[in-house]
C-alpha beads as a LAMMPS data file, in Angstrom:
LAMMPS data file: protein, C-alpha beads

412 atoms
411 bonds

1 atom types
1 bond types

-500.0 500.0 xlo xhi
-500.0 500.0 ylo yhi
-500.0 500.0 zlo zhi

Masses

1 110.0

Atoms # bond

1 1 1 265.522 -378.234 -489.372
2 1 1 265.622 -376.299 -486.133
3 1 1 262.351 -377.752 -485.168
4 1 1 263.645 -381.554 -485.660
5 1 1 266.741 -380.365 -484.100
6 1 1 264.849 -379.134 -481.018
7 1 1 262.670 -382.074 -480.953
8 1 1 265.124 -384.752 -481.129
9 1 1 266.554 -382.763 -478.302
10 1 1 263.463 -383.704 -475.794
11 1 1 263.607 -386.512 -477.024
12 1 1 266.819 -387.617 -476.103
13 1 1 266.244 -385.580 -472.960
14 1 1 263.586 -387.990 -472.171
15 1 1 264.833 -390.935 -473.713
16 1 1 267.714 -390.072 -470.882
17 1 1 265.719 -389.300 -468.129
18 1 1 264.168 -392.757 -468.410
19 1 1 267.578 -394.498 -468.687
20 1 1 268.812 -392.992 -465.246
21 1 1 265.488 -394.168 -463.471
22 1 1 265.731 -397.111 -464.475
23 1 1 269.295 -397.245 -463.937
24 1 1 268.837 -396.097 -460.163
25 1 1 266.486 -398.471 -459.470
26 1 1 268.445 -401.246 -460.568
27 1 1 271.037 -399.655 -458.143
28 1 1 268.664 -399.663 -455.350
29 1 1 267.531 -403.115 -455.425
30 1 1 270.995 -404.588 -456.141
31 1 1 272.479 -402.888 -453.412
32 1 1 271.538 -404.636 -449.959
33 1 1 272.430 -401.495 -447.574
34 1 1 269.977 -399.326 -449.795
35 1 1 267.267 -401.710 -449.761
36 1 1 267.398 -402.300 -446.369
37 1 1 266.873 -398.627 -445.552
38 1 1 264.327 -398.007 -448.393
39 1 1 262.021 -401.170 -447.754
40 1 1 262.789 -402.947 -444.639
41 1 1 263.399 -400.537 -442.174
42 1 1 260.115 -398.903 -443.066
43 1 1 258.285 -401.758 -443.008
44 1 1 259.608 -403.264 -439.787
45 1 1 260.617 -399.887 -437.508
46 1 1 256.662 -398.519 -437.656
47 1 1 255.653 -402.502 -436.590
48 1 1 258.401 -402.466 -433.619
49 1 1 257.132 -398.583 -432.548
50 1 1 253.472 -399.688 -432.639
51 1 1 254.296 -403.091 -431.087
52 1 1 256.309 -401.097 -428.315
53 1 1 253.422 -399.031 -427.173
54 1 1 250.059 -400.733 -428.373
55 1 1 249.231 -401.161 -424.497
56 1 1 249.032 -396.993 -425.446
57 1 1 249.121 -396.756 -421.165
58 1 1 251.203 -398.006 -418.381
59 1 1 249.045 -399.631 -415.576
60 1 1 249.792 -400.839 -412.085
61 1 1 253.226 -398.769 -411.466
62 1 1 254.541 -400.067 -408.424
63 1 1 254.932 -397.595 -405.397
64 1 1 255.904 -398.115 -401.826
65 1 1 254.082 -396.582 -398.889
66 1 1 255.816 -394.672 -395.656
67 1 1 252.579 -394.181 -393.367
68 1 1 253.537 -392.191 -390.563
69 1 1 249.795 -391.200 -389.565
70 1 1 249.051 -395.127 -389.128
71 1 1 245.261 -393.574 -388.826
72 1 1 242.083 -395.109 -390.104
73 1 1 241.942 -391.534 -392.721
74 1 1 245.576 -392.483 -393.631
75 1 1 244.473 -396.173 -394.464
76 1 1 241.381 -395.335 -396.171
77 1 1 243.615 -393.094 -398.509
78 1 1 246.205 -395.439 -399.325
79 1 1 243.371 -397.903 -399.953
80 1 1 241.607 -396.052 -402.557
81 1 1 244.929 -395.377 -404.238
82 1 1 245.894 -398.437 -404.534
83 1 1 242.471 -399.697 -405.981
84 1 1 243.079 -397.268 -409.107
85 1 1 244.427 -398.766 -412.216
86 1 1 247.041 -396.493 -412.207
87 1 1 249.419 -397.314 -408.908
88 1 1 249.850 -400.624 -407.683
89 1 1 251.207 -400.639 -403.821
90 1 1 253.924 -403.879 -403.092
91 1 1 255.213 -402.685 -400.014
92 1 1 254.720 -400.198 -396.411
93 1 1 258.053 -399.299 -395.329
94 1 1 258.996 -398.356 -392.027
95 1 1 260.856 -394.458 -392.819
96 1 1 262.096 -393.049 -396.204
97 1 1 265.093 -394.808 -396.004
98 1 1 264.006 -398.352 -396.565
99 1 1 261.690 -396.540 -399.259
100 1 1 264.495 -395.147 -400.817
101 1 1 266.929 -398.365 -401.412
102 1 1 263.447 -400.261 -402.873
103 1 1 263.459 -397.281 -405.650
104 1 1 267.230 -397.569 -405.779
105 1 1 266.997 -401.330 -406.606
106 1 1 264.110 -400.317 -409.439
107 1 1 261.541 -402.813 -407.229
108 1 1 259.318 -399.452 -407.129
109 1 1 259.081 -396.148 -409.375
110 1 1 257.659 -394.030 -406.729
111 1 1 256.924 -393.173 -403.032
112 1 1 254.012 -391.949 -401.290
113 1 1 254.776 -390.326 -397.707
114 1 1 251.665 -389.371 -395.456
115 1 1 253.114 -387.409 -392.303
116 1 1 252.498 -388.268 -388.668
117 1 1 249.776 -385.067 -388.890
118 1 1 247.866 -385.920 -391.831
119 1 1 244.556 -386.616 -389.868
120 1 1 245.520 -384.610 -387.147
121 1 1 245.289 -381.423 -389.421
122 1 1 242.432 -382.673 -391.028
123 1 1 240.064 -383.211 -387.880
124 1 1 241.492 -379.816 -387.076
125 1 1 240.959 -377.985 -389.707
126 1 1 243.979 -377.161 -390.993
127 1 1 245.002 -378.302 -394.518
128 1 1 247.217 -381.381 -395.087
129 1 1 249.902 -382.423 -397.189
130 1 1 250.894 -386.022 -398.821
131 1 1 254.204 -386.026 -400.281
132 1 1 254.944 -387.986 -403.606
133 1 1 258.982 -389.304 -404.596
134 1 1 258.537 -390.442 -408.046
135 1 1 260.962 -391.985 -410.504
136 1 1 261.750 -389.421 -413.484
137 1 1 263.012 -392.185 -415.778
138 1 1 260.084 -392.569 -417.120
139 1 1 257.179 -389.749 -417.062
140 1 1 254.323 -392.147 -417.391
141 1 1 255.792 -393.190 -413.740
142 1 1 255.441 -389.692 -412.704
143 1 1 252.269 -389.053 -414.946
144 1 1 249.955 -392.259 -413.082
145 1 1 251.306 -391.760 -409.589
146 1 1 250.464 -387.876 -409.858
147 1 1 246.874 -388.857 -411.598
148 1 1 245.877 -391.612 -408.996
149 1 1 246.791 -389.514 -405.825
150 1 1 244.825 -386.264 -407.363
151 1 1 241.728 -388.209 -407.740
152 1 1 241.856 -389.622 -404.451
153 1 1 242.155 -386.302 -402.843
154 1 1 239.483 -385.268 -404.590
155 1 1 237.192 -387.585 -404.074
156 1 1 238.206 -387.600 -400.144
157 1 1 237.429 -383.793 -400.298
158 1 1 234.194 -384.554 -401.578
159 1 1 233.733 -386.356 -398.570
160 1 1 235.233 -384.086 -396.089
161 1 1 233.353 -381.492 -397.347
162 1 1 230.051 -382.576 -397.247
163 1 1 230.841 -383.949 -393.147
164 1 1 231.648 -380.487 -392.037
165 1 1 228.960 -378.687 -394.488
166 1 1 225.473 -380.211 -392.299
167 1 1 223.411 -380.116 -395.271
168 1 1 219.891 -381.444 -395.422
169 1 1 219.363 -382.012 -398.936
170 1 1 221.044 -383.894 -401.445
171 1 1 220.941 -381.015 -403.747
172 1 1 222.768 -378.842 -401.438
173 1 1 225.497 -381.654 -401.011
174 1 1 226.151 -381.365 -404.812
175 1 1 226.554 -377.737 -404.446
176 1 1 228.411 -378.455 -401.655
177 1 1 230.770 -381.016 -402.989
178 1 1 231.175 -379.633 -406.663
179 1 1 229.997 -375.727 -406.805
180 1 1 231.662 -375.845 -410.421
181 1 1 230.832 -378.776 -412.472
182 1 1 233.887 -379.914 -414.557
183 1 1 234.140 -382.764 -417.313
184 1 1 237.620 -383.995 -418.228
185 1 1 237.088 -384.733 -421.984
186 1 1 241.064 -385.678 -423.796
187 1 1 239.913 -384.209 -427.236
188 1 1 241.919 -386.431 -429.976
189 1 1 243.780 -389.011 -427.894
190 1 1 240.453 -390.722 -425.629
191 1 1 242.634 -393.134 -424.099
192 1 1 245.400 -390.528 -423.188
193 1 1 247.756 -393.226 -424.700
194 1 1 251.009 -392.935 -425.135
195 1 1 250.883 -394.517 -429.116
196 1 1 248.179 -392.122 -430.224
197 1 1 250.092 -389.420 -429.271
198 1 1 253.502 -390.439 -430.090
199 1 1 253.621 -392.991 -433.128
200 1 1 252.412 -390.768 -435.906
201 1 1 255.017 -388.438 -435.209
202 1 1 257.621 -391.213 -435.540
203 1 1 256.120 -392.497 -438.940
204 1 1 256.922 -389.331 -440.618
205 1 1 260.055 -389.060 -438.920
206 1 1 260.658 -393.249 -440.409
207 1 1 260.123 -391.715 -443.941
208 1 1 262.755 -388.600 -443.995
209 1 1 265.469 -390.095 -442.610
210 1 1 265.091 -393.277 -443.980
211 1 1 265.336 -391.419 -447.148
212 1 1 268.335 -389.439 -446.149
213 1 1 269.796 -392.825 -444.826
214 1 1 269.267 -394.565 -448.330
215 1 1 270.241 -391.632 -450.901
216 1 1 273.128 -391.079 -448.591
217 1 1 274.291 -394.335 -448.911
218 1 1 273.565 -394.600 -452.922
219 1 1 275.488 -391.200 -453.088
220 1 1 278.257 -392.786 -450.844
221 1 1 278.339 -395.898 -453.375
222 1 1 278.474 -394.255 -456.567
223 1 1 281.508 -391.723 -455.450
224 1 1 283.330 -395.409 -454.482
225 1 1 282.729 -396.739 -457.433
226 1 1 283.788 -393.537 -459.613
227 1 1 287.553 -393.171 -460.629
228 1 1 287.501 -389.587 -460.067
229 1 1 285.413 -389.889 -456.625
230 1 1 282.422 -387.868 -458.382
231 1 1 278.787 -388.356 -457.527
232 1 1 277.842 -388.515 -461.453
233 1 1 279.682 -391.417 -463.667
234 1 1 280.823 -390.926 -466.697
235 1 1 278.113 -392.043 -469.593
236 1 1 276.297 -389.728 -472.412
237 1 1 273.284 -390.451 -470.555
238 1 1 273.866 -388.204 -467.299
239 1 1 274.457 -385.108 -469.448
240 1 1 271.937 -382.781 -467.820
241 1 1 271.099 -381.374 -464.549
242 1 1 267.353 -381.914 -464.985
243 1 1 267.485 -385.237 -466.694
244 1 1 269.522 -386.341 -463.563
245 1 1 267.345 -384.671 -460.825
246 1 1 264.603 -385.695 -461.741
247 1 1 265.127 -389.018 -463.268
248 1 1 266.552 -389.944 -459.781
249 1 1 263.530 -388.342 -457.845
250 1 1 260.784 -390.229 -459.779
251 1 1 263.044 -393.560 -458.620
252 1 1 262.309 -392.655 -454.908
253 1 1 258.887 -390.940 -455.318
254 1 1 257.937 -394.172 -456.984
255 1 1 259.401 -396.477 -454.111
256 1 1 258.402 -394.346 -451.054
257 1 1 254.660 -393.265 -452.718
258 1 1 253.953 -397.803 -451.612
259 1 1 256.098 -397.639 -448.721
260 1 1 253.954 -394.233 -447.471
261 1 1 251.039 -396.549 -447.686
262 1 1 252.161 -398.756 -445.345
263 1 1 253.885 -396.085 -443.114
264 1 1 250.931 -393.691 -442.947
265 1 1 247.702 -396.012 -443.591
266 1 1 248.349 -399.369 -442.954
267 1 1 250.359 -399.556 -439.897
268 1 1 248.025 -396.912 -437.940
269 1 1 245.330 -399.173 -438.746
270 1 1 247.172 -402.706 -437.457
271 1 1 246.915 -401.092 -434.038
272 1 1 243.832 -399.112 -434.353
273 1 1 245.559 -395.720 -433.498
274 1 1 243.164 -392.902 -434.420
275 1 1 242.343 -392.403 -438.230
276 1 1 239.655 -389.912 -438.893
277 1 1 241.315 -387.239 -442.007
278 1 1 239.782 -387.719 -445.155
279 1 1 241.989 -389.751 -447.634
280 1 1 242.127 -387.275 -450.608
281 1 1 243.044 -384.385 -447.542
282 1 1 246.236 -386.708 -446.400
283 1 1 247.219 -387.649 -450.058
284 1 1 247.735 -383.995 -451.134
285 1 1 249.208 -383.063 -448.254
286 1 1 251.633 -386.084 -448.465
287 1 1 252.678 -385.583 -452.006
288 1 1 254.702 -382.122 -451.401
289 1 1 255.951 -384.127 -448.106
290 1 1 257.877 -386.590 -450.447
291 1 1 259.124 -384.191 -452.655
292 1 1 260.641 -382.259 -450.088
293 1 1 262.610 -384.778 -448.265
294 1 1 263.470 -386.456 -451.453
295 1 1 265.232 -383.228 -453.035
296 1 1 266.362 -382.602 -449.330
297 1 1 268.098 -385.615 -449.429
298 1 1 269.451 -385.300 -452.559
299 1 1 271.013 -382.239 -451.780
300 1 1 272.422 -383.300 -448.648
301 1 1 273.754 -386.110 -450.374
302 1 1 276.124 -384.341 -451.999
303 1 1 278.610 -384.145 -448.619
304 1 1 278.715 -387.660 -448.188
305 1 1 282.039 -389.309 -449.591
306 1 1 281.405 -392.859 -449.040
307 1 1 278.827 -395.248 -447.425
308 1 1 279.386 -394.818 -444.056
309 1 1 278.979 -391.073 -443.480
310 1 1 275.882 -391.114 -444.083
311 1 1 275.241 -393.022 -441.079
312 1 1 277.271 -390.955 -439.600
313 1 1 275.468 -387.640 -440.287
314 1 1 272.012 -388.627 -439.891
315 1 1 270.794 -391.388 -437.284
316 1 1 271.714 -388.585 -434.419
317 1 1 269.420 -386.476 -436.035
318 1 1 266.354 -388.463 -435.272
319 1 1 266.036 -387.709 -431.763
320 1 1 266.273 -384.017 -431.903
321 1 1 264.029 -383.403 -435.197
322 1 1 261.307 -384.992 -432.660
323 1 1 261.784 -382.441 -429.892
324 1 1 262.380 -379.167 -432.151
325 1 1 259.211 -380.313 -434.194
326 1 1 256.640 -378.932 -431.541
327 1 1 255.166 -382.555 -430.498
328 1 1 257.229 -384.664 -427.649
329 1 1 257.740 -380.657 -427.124
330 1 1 255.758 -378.009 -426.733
331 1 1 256.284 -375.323 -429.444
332 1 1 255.644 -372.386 -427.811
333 1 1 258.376 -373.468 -425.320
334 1 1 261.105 -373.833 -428.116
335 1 1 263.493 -370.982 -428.633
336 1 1 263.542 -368.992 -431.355
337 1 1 266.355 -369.690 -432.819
338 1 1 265.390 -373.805 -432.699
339 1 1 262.138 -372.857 -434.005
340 1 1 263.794 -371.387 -436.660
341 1 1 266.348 -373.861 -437.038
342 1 1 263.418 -376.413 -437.672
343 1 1 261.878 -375.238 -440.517
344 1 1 265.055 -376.444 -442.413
345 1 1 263.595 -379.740 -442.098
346 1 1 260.567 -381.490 -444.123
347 1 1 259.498 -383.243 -441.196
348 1 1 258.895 -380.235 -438.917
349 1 1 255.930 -379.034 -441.438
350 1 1 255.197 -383.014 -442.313
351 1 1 254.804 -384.606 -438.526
352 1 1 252.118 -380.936 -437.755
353 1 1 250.584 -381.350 -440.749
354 1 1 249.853 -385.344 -440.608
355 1 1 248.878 -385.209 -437.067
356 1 1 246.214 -381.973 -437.649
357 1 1 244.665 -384.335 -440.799
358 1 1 244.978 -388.057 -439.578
359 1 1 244.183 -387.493 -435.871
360 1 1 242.124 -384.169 -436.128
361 1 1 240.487 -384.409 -439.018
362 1 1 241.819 -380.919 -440.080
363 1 1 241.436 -379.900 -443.762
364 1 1 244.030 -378.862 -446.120
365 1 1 242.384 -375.330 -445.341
366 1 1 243.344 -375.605 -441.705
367 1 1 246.805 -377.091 -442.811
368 1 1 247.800 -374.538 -445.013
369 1 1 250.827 -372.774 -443.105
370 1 1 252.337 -376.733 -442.534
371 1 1 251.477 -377.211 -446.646
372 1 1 252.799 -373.909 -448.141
373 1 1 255.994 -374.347 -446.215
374 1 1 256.380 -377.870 -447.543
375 1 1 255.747 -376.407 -450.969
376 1 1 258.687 -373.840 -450.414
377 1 1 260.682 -376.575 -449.116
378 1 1 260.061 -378.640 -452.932
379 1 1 261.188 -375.323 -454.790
380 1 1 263.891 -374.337 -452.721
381 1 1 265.434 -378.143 -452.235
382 1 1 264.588 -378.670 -456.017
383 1 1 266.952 -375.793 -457.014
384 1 1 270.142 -376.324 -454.536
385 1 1 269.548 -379.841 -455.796
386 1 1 270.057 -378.854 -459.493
387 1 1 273.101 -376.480 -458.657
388 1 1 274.945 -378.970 -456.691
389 1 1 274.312 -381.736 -459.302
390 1 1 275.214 -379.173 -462.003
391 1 1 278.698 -378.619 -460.229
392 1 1 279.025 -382.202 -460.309
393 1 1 278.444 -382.477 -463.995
394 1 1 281.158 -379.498 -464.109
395 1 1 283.464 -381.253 -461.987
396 1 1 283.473 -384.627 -464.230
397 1 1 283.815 -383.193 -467.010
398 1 1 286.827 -381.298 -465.889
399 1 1 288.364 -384.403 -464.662
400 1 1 287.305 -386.214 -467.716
401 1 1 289.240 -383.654 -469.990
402 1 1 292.537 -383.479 -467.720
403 1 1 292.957 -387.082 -467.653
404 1 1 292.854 -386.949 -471.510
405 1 1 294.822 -384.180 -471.823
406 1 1 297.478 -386.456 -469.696
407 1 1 297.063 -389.077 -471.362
408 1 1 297.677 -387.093 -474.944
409 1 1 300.670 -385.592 -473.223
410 1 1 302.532 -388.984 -472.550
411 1 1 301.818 -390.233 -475.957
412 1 1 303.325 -387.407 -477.600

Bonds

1 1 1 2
2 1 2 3
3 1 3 4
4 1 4 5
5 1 5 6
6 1 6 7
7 1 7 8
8 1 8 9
9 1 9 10
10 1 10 11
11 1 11 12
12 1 12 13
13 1 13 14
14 1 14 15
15 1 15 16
16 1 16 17
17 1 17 18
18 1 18 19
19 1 19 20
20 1 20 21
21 1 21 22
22 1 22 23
23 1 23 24
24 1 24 25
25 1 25 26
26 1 26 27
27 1 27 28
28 1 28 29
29 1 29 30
30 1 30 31
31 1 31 32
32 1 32 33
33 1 33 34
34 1 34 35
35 1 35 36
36 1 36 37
37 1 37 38
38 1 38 39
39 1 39 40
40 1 40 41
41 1 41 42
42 1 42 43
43 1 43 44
44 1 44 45
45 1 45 46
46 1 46 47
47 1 47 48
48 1 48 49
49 1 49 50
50 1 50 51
51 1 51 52
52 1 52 53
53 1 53 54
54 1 54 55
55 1 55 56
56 1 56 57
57 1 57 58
58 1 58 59
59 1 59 60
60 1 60 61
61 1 61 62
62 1 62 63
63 1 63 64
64 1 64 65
65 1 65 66
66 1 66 67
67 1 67 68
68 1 68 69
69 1 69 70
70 1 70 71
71 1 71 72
72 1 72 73
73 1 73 74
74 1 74 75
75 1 75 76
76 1 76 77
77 1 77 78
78 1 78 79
79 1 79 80
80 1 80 81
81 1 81 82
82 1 82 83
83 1 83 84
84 1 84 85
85 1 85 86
86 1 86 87
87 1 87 88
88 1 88 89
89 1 89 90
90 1 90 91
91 1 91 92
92 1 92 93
93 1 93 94
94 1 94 95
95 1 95 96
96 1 96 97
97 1 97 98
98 1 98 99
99 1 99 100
100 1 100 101
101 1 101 102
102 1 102 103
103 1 103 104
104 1 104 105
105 1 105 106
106 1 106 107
107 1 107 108
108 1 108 109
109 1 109 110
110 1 110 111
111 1 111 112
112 1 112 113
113 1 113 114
114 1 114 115
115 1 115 116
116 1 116 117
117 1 117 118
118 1 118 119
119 1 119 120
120 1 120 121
121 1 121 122
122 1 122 123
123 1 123 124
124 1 124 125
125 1 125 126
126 1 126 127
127 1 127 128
128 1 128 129
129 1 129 130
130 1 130 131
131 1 131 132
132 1 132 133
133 1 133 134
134 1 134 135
135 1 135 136
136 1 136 137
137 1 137 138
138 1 138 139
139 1 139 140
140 1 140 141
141 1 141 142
142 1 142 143
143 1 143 144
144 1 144 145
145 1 145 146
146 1 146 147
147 1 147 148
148 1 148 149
149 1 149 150
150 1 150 151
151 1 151 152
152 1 152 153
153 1 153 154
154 1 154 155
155 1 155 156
156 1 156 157
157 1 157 158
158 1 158 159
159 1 159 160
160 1 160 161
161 1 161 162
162 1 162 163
163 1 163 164
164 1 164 165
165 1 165 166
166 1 166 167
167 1 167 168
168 1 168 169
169 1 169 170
170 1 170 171
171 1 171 172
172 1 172 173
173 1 173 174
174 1 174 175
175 1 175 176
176 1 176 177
177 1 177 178
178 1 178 179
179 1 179 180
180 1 180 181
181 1 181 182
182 1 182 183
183 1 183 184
184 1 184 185
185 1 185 186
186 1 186 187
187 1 187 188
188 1 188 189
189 1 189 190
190 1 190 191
191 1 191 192
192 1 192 193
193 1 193 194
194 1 194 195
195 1 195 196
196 1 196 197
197 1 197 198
198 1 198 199
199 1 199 200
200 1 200 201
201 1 201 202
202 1 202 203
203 1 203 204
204 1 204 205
205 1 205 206
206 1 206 207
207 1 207 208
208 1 208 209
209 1 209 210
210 1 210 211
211 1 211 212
212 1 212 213
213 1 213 214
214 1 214 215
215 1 215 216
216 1 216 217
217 1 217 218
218 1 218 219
219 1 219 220
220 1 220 221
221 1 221 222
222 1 222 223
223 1 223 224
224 1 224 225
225 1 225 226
226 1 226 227
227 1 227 228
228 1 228 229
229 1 229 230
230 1 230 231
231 1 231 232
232 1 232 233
233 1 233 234
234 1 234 235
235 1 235 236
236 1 236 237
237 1 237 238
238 1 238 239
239 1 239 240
240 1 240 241
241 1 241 242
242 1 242 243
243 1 243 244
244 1 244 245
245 1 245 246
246 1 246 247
247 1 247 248
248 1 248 249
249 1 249 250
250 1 250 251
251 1 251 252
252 1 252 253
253 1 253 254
254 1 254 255
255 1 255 256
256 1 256 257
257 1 257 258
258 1 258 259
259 1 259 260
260 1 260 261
261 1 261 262
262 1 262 263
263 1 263 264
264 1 264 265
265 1 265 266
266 1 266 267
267 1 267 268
268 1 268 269
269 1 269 270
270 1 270 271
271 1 271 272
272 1 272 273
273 1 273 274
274 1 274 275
275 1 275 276
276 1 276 277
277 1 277 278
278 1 278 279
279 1 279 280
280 1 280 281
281 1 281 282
282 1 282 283
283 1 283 284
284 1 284 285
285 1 285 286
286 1 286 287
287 1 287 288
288 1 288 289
289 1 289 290
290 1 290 291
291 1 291 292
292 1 292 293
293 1 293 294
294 1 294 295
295 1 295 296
296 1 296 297
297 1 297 298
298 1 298 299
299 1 299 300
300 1 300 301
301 1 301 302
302 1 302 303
303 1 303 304
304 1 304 305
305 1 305 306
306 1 306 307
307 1 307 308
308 1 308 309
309 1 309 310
310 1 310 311
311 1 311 312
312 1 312 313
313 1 313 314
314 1 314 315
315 1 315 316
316 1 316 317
317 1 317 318
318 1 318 319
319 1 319 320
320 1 320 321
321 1 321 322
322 1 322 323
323 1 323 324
324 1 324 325
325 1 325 326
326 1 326 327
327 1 327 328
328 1 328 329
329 1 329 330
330 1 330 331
331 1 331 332
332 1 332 333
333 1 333 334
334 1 334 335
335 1 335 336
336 1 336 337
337 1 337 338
338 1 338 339
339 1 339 340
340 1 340 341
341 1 341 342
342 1 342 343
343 1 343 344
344 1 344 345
345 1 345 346
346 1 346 347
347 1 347 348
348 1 348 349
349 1 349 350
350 1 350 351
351 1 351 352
352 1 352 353
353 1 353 354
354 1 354 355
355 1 355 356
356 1 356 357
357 1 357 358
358 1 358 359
359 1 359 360
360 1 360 361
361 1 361 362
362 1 362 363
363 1 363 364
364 1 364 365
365 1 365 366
366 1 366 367
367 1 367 368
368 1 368 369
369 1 369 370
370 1 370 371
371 1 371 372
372 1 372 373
373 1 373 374
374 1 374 375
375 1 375 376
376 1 376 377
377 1 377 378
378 1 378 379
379 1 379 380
380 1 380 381
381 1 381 382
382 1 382 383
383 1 383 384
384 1 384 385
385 1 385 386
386 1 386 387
387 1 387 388
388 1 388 389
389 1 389 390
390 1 390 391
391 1 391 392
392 1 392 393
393 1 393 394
394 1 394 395
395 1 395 396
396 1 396 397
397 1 397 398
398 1 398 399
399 1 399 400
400 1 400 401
401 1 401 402
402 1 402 403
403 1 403 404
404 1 404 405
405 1 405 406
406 1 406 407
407 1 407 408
408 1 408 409
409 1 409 410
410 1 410 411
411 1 411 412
């Protein structure tokens, strides 16, 4: 008897588990605000990122030009610089002031000055000095104008240094010219482009909040539509922490394990952004990803009262979970309290771990402090997940027995 007993137990365990799956994902596709956040937002936010930035560099930033030297070496320089693909000179202003309203009035995003002794100094001897003004707005500004003007005054060097030196030999010009040999190989990114570096951070980034977005508005939904403002209605079925946990995670593991397809595979390969992990490396490594910021986001979940504060609470977020994540930033530079702070997240572990696998072709081996730490995350997020849906359970029930005992009260 006790072994029927037990069994129709799992049973009906299961039997419920299934019901609440199915009932949350008729909840997700009837309700518009969660299906925008679960499918369309990460279909179309990875196509608009990669769309943004599939030129991966900025070419031709516009610069203006005060010349004060007016000299044929002061010409020659400006020349070169502006036949790089990086810097594009519109204009030679008289003094810095006229320079300065055309980058006020955005017609320009930087400023080369060459002083009245630039060839002066040089014919002297004496070392020279071309000052740059750029526009901080944007650092790819900042990043070509510094890049173009460095290779020109290298290359002029070159030059100056093999007029002076009197060689005879072309051998000795070389050693002249270059006495250390240097190759400038970008390991990973080969087009230093801004996409390659940027965009698969932002994918993983698409996936956890988009998750937090959408459970945080289902949780929102469900207290509205609960007479006693709980987070778990009232039906035989949602009578057990487990059955609830994880009948709602295999609802979201199940939408989000197609949705990581596109996020992860399919998008980087629209705009050929660098792919070289093996698949079965990124799968396993993806897996504990979406458990994490699924039971993150359940738990989370919990503090949001209606639809809107979940907006609220997490689109702010996005921004900052970039910077303390160690990519737009670099994380030996973070404090250690943020650093700390960071590992709260899945997608501090997730956006290190993807972008070691997909663009460095790391191994699961080489991943292993961004994969045990998303591991933790599952166990620990599983568990306050459990206790805070338990208290939930606790809490309707309570409400479910004083409204009978009220309404016994008035009948007697």
């Amino acid at each position: 008897m006790k072994e029927n007993s037990l069994k129709d137990k799992i049973k009906g365990g299961i039997n419920d588990l299934f019901y609440i799956w199915l009932q949350e994902f008729r909840n997700t596709f009837k309700d518009p605000g969660v299906l925008i956040f679960f499918i369309l937002v990460p279909i179309m936010y990875p196509l608009l990122y990669g769309y943004m930035y599939t030129n991966e560099v900025v070419r031709e930033v516009p610069v203006v030009v005060v010349d004060e030297s007016r000299s044929s070496m002061s010409r020659e320089y400006l020349r070169k610089v502006d036949a790089t693909a990086e810097v594009d000179i519109i204009a030679y202003c008289a003094d810095m002031e006229e320079a300065k309203e055309m980058m006020r009035e955005r017609q320009a995003y930087g400023l080369i000055y060459i002083p009245s002794s630039f060839s002066k100094d040089i014919m002297r001897g004496i070392q020279t000095h071309v000052n740059i003004y750029c526009d901080m707005s944007g650092l790819l500004y900042y990043k070509n104008i510094l890049m173009a003007n460095t290779a020109v005054s290298l290359d002029m060097n070159y030059d100056i240094k093999l007029q002076r030196a009197s060689n005879t030999t072309d051998r000795q010009d070389e050693i002249t010219g270059y006495p250390i040999k240097y190759e400038d190989v970008a390991m990973y990114n080969p087009t230093n482009g801004f996409a390659a570096f940027l965009i698969p951070a932002v994918l993983i980034l698409v996936i956890q909040q988009t998750l937090l977005l959408g459970i945080g508005l289902s949780a929102g939904t469900a207290r509205e539509h609960n007479r006693f403002k709980d987070l778990v209605p009232i039906n035989k079925h949602y009578n057990g922490t487990l059955r609830i946990v994880l009948g709602k995670g295999l609802c979201y593991a199940l939408i989000y394990s197609i949705m990581s397809v596109w996020v992860l595979c399919a998008v980087p390969h629209i705009f050929q952004l660098n792919q070289i992990g093996l698949p079965s490396n990124l799968i396993l490594f993806i897996m504990p990803f979406l458990a994490a910021c699924i039971f993150f986001a359940m738990t989370v979940s919990i503090f949001v009262r209606n639809r809107e504060t979940s907006m609220l609470i997490f689109v702010f977020t996005s921004l900052p979970l970039v910077f303390i994540s160690g990519i737009s930033w670099p994380g030996a530079a973070i404090p250690p309290f943020w650093k700390a702070f960071s590992y709260l997240f899945p997608s501090t572990f997730g956006i290190n771990g993807f972008v070691k696998i997909n663009n460095m072709g790391a191994t699961l081996h080489e991943v292993s402090s961004e994969y045990i730490g998303l591991w933790i995350q599952v166990v620990v997020y599983f568990f306050t997940t459990c206790i805070a849906y338990r208290w939930q359970i606790i809490r309707s029930r309570k409400h479910v027995i004083e409204k009978y005992n009220e309404l016994k009260s008035k009948r007697a």
